[in-house]
C-alpha positions as MATLAB code, in Angstrom:
seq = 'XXXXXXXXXXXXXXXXXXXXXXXXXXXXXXXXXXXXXXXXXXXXXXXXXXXXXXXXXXXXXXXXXXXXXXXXXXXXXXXXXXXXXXXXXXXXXXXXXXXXXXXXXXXXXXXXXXXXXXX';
ca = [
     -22.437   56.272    3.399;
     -21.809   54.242    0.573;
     -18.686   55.932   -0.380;
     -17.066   54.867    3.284;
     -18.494   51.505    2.765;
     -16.837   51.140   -0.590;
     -13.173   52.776    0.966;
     -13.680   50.584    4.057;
     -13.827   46.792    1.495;
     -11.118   48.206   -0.291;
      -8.617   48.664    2.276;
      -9.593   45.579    3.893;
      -8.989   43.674    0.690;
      -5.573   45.903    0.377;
      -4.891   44.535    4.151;
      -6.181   40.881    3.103;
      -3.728   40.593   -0.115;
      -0.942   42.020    1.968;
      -1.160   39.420    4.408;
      -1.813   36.520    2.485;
       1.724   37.964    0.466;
       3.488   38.167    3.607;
       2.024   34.155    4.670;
       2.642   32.926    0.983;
       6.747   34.125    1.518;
       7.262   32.901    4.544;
       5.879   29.617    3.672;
       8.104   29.642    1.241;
      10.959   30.536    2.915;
       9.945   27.622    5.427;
       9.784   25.108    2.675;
      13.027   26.051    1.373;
      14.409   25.737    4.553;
      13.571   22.122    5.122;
      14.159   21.175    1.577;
      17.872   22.950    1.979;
      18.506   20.640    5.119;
      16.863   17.903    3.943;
      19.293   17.633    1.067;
      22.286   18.779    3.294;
      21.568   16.068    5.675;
      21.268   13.796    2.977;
      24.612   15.177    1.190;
      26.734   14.651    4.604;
      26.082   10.924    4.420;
      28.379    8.649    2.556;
      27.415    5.968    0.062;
      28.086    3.642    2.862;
      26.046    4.957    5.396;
      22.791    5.429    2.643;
      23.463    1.389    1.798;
      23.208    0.968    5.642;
      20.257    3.296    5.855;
      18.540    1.199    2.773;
      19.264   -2.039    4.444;
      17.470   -1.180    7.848;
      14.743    0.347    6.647;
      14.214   -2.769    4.446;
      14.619   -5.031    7.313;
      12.079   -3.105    9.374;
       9.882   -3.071    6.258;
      10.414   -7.128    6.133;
       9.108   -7.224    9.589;
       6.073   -4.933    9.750;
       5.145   -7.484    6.213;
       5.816  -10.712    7.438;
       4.144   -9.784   11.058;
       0.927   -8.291    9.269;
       0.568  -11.576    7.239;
       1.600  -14.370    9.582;
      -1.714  -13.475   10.888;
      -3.507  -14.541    7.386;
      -1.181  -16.854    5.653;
       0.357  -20.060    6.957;
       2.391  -22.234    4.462;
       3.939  -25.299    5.649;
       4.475  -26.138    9.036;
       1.884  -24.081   10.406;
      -0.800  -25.420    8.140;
      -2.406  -27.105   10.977;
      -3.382  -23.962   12.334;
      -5.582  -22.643    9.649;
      -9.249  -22.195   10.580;
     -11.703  -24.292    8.559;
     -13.705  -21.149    6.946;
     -15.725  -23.367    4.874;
     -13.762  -22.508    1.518;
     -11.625  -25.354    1.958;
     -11.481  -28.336   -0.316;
     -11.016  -32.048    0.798;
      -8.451  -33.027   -2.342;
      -8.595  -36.837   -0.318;
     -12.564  -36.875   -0.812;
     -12.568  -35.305   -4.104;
      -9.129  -38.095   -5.143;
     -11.826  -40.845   -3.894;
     -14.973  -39.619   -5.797;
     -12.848  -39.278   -8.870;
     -11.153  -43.261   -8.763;
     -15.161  -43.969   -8.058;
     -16.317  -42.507  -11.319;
     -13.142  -43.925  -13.138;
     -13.763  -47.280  -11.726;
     -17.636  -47.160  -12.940;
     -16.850  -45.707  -16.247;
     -18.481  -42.672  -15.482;
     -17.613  -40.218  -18.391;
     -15.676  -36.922  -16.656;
     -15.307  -35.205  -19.162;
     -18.864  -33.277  -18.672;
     -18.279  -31.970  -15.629;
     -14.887  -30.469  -17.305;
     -15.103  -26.622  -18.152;
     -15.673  -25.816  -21.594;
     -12.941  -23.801  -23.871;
     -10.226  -23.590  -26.396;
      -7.677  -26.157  -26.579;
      -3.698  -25.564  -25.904;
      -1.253  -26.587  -28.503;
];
């Protein structure tokens, strides 16, 4: 009994390695079938067709950027839009409290961060 066993797992691993020989060379072959008309394709084109290629998929690239961050960024004329998220400073209130401490002779220079001077 253990003798067919044993004959038994080793043709099925015979039958296992053959198959996975046969998948491994046709994946292969499949591969090097797309990579051979990849580069083909790519071959056939002129230098001005890749430039024109380049340039679209740039342009489409510029879009998809400037779409995803319209939603998050505003700069200039859309500035009015922005949400007040509470991270916002008032420079006019903070101008004012400064001339207010200049004007009493309130020293500044505490609240100033700390560090090593530029030359």
């Amino acid at each position: 009994m253990d003798e067919r066993l044993q004959n038994a797992v080793d043709e099925l691993k015979k039958r296992t390695e053959t198959i996975c020989s046969v998948i491994k060379k046709r994946s292969r072959t499949t591969t090097d079938r797309i990579d051979a008309y990849a580069k083909s394709a790519i071959d056939r084109l002129s230098v001005k067709e890749r430039l024109v290629i380049i340039f679209a998929i740039g342009i489409a690239l510029g879009f998809a950027v400037k779409h995803s961050a319209s939603q998050n960024v505003t700069i200039g004329y859309d500035d009015y839009t922005v949400k007040n998220q509470g991270k916002a400073y008032d420079l006019i209130a903070m101008q004012k409290k400064l001339a207010e401490k200049a004007l009493s002779g309130e020293s500044t220079a505490a609240q100033a961060p700390q560090g090593g001077v530029c030359q």
